[in-house]
N, C-alpha and C positions, 0 to 999 in steps of 0.2 A: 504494500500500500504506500504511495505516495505520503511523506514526510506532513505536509500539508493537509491532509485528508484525517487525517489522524489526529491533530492539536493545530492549535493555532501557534504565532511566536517563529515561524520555522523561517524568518523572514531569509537568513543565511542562503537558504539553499532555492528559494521563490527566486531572490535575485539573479543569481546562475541562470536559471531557469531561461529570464529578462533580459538579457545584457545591453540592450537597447532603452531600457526604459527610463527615464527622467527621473536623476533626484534631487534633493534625497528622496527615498522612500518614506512613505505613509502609511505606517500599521496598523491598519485597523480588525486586525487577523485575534486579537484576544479580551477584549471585553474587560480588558485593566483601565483602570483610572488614569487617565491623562495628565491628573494637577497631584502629582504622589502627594502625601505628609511630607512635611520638608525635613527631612531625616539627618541633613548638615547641623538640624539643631543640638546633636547629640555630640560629643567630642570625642574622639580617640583611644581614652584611658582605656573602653574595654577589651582593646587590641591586645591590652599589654598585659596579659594576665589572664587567668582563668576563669570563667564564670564561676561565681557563688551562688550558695544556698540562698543567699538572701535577694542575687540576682534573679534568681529563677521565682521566688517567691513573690519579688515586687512586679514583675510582668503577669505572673497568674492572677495576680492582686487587681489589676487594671483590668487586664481581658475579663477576669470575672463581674466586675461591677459594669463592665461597657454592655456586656450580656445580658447583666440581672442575673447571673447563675453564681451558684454556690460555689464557691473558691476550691474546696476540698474534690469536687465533682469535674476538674477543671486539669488536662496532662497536654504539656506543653511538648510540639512535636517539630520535625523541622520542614514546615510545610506538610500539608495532609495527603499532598499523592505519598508516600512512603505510609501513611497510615491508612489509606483505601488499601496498600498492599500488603500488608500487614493482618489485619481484620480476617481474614479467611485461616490462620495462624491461631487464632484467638477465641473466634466463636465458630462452635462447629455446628455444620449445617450439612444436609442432602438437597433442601429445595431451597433456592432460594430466588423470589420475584422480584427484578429489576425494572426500572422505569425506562418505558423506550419511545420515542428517541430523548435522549439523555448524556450526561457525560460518561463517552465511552469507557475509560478506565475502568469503573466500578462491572461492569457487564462483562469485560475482559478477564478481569482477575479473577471475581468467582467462578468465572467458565474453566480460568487456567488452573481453577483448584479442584476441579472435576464433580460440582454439585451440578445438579439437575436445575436449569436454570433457566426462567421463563420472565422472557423480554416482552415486555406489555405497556399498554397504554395507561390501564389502570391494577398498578400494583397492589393496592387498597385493598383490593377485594381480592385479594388471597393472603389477608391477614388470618383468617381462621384454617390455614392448610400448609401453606409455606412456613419454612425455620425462620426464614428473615427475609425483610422484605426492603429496600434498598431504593430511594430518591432523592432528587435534589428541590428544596425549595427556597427561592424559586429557580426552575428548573434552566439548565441550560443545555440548549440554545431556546427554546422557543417562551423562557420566561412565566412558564404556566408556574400558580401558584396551589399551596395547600393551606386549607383553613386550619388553624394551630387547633382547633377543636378535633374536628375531623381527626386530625395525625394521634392525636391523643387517646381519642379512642381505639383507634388500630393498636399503637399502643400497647395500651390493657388488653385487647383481648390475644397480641402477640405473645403477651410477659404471663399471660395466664395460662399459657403451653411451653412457656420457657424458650419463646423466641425471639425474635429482636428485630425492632424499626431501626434500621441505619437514615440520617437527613444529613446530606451533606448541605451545608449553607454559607455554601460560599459566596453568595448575592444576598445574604440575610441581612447583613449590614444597612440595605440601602433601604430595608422598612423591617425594623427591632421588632415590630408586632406579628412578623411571622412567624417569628422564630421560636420552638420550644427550650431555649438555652435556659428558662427560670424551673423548669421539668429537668433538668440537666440531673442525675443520681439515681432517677427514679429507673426501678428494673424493666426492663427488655428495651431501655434506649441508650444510644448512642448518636451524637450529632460530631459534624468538622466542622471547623470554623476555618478559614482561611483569611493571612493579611493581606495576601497580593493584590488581591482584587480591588476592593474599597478604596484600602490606601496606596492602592498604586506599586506595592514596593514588591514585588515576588522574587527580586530575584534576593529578597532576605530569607525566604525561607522560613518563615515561620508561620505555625498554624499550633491550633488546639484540637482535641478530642475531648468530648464530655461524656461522659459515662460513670454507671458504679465503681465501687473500688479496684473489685479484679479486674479491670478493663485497665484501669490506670498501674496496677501494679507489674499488669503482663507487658503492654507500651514501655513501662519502665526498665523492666528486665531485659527486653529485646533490642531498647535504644540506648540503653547505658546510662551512666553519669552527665556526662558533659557532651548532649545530644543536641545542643541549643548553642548557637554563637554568643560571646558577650554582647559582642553589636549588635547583633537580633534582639536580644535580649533588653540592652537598654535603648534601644529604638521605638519596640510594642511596649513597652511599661512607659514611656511618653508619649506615644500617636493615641492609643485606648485611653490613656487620662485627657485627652484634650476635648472635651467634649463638644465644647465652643467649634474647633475646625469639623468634627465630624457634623454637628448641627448646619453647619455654613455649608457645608460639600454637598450634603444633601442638595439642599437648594439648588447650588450652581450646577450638579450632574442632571437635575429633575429640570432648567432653564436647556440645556445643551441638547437632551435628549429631545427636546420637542424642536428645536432646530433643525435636528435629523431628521425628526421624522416629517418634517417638510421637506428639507431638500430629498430625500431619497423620493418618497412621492411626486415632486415636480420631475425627477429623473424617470417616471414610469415605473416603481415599483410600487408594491402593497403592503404596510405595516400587517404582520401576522405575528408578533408579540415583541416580547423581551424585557428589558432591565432597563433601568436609567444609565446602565453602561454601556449594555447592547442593543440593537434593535434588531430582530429577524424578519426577515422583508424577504417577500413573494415577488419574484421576477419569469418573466417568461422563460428563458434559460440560463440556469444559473452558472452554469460551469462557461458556458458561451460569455457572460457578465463578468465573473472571474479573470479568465484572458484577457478580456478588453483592459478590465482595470489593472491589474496587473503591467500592462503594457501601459499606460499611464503612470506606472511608480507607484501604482495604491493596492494593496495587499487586504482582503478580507478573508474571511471565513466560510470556505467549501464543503458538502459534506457529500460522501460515497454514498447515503441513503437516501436522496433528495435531488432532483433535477432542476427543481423549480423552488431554491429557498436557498439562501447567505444567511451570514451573522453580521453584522456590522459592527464595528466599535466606534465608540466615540471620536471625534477630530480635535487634535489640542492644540488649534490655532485656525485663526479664522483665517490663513493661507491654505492648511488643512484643508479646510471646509470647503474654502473656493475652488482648489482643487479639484475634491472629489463631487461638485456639483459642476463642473467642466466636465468633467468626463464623463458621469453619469447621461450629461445631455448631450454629448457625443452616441455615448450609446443606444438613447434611446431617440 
């Protein structure tokens, strides 16, 4: 499978691809935050030494109260794809129901762990049959959401067979009231949190998992002591305390988002979901749309299941923008 097809980010090898195409190039290929946390606010010292106890304590401290979740219910991971890969290590399953279409990774790994695995629309309703049942809210690519009541009942009736809801929420950040992170302890859940997204910074590498104790003690045992960067570390224990910027980001990604979703529409496409980071737009041929933009310098989000649907990320500059509404009306 094509590098691209697979994840977004791959911009390295798109380029190759392009060698004609005008830059710089324009990523709009991952659904990351364009205006990161300003992370130069943090100084150097944790370079020079080892992460402490009390580093790892004061970032769980932060991410915990930015969530509403229980601090003890809260395992600091380095980034959550290593903990999607993990999780089939940890809780043992034969069936387990994934949400499709979805973020591939999760569908992959429990397939490469050889359970009985059933890629669906609606995961939910094989909470009374399946070991565990595995979504993203809100979902990526197409942004569908779950009502945190809904989840909560699957839930209970998952944990009352001794099975488990996995929510990755790595778009949860951008409306808190989705999210089950203040349920974070309670038995048969498990949620991911990721930073890259929100605040822009992935290539720090940090993310959390919430879950009961075993879940955090098993994480622990497999990822070690000093699993967590200093500078990850005093980077999220100041972005999650700033509450002030994540309230402001809000706004500004929810202002930018509706910009998209004008120009994409003046360029002949159809809003069919997404996030205030992404927007998934209906176009007549999408991989034909791809090339085009591509050959423009502008890089989106393809997918092998789909002929007629992109992701789009945000433009962080209104050259960006102008850009990719030049080309779009080429296109179209």
């Amino acid at each position: 499978m094509s590098e691209d097809l697979r994840h977004g980010g791959a911009l390295d090898r798109v380029m190759v691809r392009f060698p004609a195409a005008p830059v710089p190039w324009i990523d709009l290929s991952t659904g990351i935050n364009p205006w990161s946390w300003p992370a130069d606010r943090v100084g150097p010292d944790s370079l020079h030494r080892l992460p402490t106890q009390g580093d790892m304590d004061r970032c769980r401290t932060a991410m915990a109260q930015a969530f509403t979740a229980p601090a003890s219910a809260l395992t600091l991971v380095p980034g959550t794809e290593i903990a999607i890969r993990l999780l089939p290590q940890i809780l043992a399953a034969r069936r387990v129901a994934v949400l499709s279409p979805s973020y591939g990774d999760h569908a992959e790994t429990w397939d490469a762990a050889g359970v009985e695995l059933v890629s669906t629309a609606d995961p939910l309703s094989h909470a009374d049959s399946a070991d565990i049942v595995v979504l993203c809210n809100p979902n990526n690519p197409d942004g569908r959401r779950f009502d945190a009541d809904v989840l909560s009942d699957a839930r209970e009736r998952l944990a009352r067979r001794g099975g488990w809801l996995i929510v990755d929420e790595a778009y949860a950040d951008l409306d808190p009231a989705l999210s089950l992170a203040p349920l974070a302890g309670s038995p048969g859940l498990v949620i991911l949190h990721s930073t890259g997204k929100f605040f822009g910074l992935p290539g720090l590498r940090l993310g959390a998992v919430l879950g009961p104790p075993a879940i955090a003690a098993e994480l622990e045992r497999l990822l070690g002591v000093w699993r967590i960067s200093g500078p990850a570390l005093a980077i999220g224990a100041r972005a999650y305390a700033d509450t002030d910027w994540q309230q402001s980001m809000r706004g500004r990604l929810a202002a930018a988002r509706t910009r998209l979703d004008v120009l994409l529409e003046a360029g002949g496409g159809r809003i069919a979901g997404g996030t205030d980071l992404f927007r998934y737009v209906e176009v007549n041929d999408a991989h034909a749309t791809w090339r085009k933009l591509c050959e423009h310098g502008i890089y989106t989000r393809r997918f092998d299941w789909t002929s007629s649907h992109l992701r789009v990320g945000l433009p962080g500059t209104p050259v960006a923008e102008a850009r990719l509404a030049s080309a779009l009306s080429l296109e179209h």
